[in-house]
N, C-alpha and C positions, 0 to 999 in steps of 0.2 A: 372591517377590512374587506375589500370586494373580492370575488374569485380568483381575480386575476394576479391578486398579489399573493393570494395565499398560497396561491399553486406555483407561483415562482419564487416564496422560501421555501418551498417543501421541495422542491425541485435543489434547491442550492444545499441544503439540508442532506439530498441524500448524497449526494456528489463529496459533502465536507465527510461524515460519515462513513462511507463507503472507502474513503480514503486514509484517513487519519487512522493511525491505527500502532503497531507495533514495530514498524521504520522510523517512527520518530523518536523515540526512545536510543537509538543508533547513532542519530544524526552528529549528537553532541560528540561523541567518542571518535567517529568519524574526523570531524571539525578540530578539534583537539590535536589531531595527528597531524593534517596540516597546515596548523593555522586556521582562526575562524573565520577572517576575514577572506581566507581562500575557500573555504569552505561555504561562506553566504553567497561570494560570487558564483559560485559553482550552481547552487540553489537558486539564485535569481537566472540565471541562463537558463538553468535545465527546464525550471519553470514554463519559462518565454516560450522554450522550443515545445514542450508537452502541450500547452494551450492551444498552440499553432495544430498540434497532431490532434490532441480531441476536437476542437473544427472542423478539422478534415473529417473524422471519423461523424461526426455529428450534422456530416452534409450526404457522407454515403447515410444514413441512418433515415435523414429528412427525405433524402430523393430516391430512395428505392423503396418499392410496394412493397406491403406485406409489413410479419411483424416477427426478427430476427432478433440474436445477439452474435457477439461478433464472429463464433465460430461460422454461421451461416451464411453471413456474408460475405468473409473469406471465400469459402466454396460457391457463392451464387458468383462472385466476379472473376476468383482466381481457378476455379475448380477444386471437384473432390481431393486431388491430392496436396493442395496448398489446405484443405479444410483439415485435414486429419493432422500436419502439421500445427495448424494453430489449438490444435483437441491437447495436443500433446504439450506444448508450450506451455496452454496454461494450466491442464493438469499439475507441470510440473513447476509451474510456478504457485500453485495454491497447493501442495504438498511444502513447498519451499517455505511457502509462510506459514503452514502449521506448526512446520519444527520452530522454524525462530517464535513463535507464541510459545511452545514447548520450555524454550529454554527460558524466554523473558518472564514466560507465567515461574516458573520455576524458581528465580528469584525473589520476585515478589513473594512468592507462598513462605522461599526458607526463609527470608529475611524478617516477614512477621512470626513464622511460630519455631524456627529455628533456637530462640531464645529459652520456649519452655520446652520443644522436645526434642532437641539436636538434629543429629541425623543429616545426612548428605545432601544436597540439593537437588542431585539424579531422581531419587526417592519422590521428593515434592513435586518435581517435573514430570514425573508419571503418575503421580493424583491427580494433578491438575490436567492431566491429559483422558484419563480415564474419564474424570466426572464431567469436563467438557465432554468427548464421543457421543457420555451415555445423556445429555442432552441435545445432540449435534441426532441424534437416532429417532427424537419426537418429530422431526422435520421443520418446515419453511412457519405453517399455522400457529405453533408453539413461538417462533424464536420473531415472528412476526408481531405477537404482543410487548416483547419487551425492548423492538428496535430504538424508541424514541428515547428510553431508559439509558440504552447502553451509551446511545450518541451523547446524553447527558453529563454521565458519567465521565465516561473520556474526556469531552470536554473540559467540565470543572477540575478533571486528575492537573491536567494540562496547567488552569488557568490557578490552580491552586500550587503547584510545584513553581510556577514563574514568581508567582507572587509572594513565595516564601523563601525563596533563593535572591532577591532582588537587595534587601539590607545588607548582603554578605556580597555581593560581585566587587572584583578587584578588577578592574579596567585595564590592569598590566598581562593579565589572562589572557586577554581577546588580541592583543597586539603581536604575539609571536607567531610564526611563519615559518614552516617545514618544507623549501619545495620539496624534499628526495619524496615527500607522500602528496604530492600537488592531484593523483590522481584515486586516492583512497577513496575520498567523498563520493566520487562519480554512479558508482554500483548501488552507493548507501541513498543516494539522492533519488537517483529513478528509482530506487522499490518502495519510496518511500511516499512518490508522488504519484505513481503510475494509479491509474483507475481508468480506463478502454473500456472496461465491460459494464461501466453505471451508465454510459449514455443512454440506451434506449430504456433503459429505468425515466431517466430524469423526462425522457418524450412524454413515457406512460402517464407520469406526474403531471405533466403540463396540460396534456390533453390535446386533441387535436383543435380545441378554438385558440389557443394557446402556445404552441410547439413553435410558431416562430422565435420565442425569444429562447430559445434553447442554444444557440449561441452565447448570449446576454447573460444564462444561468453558469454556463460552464467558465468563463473569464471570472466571474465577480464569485464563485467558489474556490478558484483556481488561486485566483490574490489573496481570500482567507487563509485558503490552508499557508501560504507563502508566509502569510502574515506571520499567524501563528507560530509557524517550524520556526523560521526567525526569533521570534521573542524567546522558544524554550532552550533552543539552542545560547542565542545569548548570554540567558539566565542559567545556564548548567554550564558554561564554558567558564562564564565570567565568576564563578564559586569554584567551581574543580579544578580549573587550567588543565594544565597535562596530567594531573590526577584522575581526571572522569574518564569514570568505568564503561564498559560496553553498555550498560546496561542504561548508564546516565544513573537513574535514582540511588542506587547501592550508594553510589560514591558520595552522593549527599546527606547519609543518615547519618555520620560522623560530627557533619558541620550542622544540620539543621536538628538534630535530636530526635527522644523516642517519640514524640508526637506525631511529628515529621512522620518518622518512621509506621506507626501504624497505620495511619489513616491514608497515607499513600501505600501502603501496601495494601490494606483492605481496597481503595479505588483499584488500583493497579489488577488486581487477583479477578476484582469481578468482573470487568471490563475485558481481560486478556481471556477467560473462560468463555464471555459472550461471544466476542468475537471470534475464536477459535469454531467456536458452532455454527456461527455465521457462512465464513468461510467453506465449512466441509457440508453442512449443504448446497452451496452452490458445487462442490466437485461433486458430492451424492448425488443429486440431480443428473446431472452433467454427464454421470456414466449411465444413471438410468436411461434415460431422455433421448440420449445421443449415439449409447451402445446397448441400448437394450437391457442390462442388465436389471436383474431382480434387487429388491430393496433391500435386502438382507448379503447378499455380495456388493452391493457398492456400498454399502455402509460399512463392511469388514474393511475393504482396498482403502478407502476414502479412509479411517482413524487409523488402519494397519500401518499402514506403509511409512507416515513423519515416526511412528512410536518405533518400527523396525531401523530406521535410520538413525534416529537417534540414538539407538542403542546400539548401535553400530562404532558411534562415535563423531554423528556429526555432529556437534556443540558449542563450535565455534560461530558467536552469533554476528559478529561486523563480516567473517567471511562470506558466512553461510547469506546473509539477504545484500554483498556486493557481490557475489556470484549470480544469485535469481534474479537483482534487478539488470545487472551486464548481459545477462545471456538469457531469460526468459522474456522477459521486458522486454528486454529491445528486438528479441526477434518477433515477439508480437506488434511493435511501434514499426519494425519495416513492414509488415504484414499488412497494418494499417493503410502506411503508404502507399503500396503498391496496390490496392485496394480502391483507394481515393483516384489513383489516376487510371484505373482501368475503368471504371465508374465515370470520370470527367472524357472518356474516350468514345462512352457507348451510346446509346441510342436515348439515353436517359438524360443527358444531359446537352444530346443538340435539336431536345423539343421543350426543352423547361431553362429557365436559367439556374445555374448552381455556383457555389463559390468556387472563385477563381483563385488558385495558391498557385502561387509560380514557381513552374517547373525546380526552376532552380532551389527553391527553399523544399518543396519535396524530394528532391536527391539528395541533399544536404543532408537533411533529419536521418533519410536512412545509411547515411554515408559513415554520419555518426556515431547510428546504432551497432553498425558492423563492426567500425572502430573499436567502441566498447567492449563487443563481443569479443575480440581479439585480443584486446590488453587484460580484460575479466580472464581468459582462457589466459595467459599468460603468468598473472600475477597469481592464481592457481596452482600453476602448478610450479611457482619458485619458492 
């Protein structure tokens, strides 16, 4: 295999990776509320339009000097005070998805040993939180050995749950249609797809003999994960109907049995711990890096704060990642925008040629996000 190819699976690899994760688990339950059929179109749209937004973001990335992520080039195009907005956004968007790892890890954990030792699910929710941290505390070198692992993992959880759910799909499941919930999916979809911040990952990957198909990597990563959500959704809709649980898997161990049931919770458990570490280094960094802080205070803030939330009582997990994907997402996705055309304005882009999105489709996207943001805030608080 020549270089060239290698570096651009390993490139689409980390994009699949980086994305896939503990939103898809959601989608089903989501889909189920309003119909799946309403719910795939929703996913093929949101898709369409994300693609369009990583481009943009993957053109500021290509045509500004220097070697950033996204919080930096907020602030290099929009200024310090758009930069410390997007600091926050995604702080609190990668707080958002630790709780929901929180609560998802926490099923998987009661539903395998809940049998031999009882006990609550809150309980297992905070093992699972703990023993992730006190691995999330070895840092990037540590959790950098076992990245190609976890991606593995996940994946085959995936391709193994479709594929054992498939003898059982009832095709009467997928046909019914809820509009009063036509807008439930929306929140579950973008947090489900969003990844902004692997771009200049996937450049790293590619290299600079390389980086032009960084385009090329982000569309044909973009249709895998599309592919896939589709399939698991399908396959958990089309077994549970209006039975499937938040969690999607729970609602399956009735129909698929205890086989079923362990070995998707052992996948499930190690995969939701990996990733949980994953995550909270990249905010542990993020406060070191960005704010100065010492490793020992952004390590406390960074596992603190999902485990003080949760315990608060946030554990509602379709609200809790349609709130972070409606209102963190998406004010990172205008952020984006506004980003790409301050950039397609400057001095950058009338000495180089850059990709041209038209006006019109970059107001849209963010016309949307704001949308979002508003019916997210709304359906919140009813």
């Amino acid at each position: 295999m020549t270089d060239r190819l290698m570096k651009y699976y390993r490139a689409v690899g980390t994009m699949v990776g980086s994305i896939v994760g503990v939103g898809v688990f959601g989608l089903p339950y989501a889909f189920s509320q309003s119909g799946w059929v309403v719910g795939a179109i929703t996913l093929f749209i949101m898709t369409g339009l994300l693609i369009a937004l990583q481009l943009m973001y993957a053109e500021v990335v290509l045509q500004t000097e220097g070697r950033h992520r996204l919080v930096g080039y907020v602030r290099k195009y929009l200024g310090q005070p758009w930069g410390w907005i997007s600091l926050v956004a995604l702080a609190s968007g990668l707080w958002g998805a630790m709780i929901a790892y929180i609560i998802i890890g926490g099923r998987f954990v009661h539903v395998l040993f809940s049998p031999l030792f009882g006990g609550p699910e809150v309980v297992y929710s905070l093992i699972l939180a703990a023993l992730a941290s006190a691995l999330m505390y070895r840092g990037i070198q540590f959790a950098s050995k076992i990245e190609v692992t976890i991606i593995s993992l996940l994946l085959f959880l995936f391709v193994f749950i479709i594929l054992a759910s498939v003898p059982h799909i009832d095709l009467s499941n997928l046909m019914q249609v809820n509009l009063k919930n036509v807008f439930v999916p929306y929140g579950v979809v973008l947090f489900s797809i969003a990844g902004m911040g692997v771009v200049p990952e996937m450049r790293e990957v590619l290299g600079r003999r390389h980086e032009k198909y960084l385009a090329s990597t982000i569309v044909v990563a973009m249709v895998l994960i599309l592919l896939l959500y589709t399939a698991f959704s399908f396959a958990v809709v089309g077994v549970t109907g209006s039975a499937t649980t938040e969690a999607a898997f729970d609602g399956l161990v009735p129909v698929l049995g205890n086989t079923f049931r362990i070995v998707g919770a052992v996948l499930g458990s190690l995969t939701i711990v990996s990733i949980f570490m994953l995550l909270g280094i990249q905010l542990q960094n993020t406060l070191r890096f960005d704010f100065g802080m010492k490793r020992l205070q952004a390590f406390v803030l960074t596992a603190g704060v999902p485990v003080v939330l949760f315990l608060l009582g946030i554990r509602e997990f379709i609200e809790l990642i349609g709130f972070v994907g409606g209102i963190f997402v998406g004010l990172l996705g205008i952020l984006v925008v506004l980003t790409y055309e301050k950039m397609r304005k400057s001095p950058v882009c009338r000495f180089q040629h850059c990709l041209h999105v038209p006006g019109f489709l970059s107001w849209a996207l963010a016309g949307l996000f704001v949308l979002g943001m508003i019916l997210s805030i709304i359906t919140s608080l009813t």
